[in-house]
N, C-alpha and C positions, 0 to 999 in steps of 0.2 A: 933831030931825033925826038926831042918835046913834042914838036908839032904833029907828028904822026901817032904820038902816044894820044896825045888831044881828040887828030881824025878818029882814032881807031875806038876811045872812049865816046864820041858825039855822035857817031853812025846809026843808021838804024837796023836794028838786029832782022834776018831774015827771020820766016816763020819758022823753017827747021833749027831756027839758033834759041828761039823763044820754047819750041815744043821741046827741045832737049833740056833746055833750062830748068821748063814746068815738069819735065817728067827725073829730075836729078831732086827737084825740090817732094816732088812725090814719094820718092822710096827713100828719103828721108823721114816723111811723115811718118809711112808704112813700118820702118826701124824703128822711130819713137813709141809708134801703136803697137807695136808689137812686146816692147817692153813692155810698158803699159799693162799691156794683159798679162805676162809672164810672172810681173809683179802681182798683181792684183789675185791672180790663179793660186800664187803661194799664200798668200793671207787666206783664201779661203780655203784652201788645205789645210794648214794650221790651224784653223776657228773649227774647221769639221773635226778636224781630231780631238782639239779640246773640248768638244762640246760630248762627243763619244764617250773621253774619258772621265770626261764629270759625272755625263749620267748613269755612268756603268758605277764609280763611285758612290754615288747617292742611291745605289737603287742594291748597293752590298750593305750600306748602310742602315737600309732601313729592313734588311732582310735580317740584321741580326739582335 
């Protein structure tokens, strides 16, 4: 039973076993990079609005 656990881990992978590998490793990335940006999209929401409300602030401020 070992020994074919062995065979089956020392083999060499065909190219269809490689290209599925590399492409499970891809829409991995893609899921990572996507958060990524999802995150990064919310910060910059947040900074636009705060920058909005500041200057709408600052500019009642100096109006009175």
């Amino acid at each position: 039973m070992w020994m074919m656990t062995i065979k089956r881990a020392l083999r060499r992978l065909t190219p269809a076993e490689v290209a599925a590998k590399e492409l499970a490793d891809a829409e991995l990335e893609l899921l990572s990079a996507l958060s990524h940006r999802d995150y990064a999209q919310s910060i910059i929401d947040y900074n636009t609005a705060r920058v909005k409300r500041l200057r709408a602030f600052l500019a009642k401020q100096e109006a009175v």
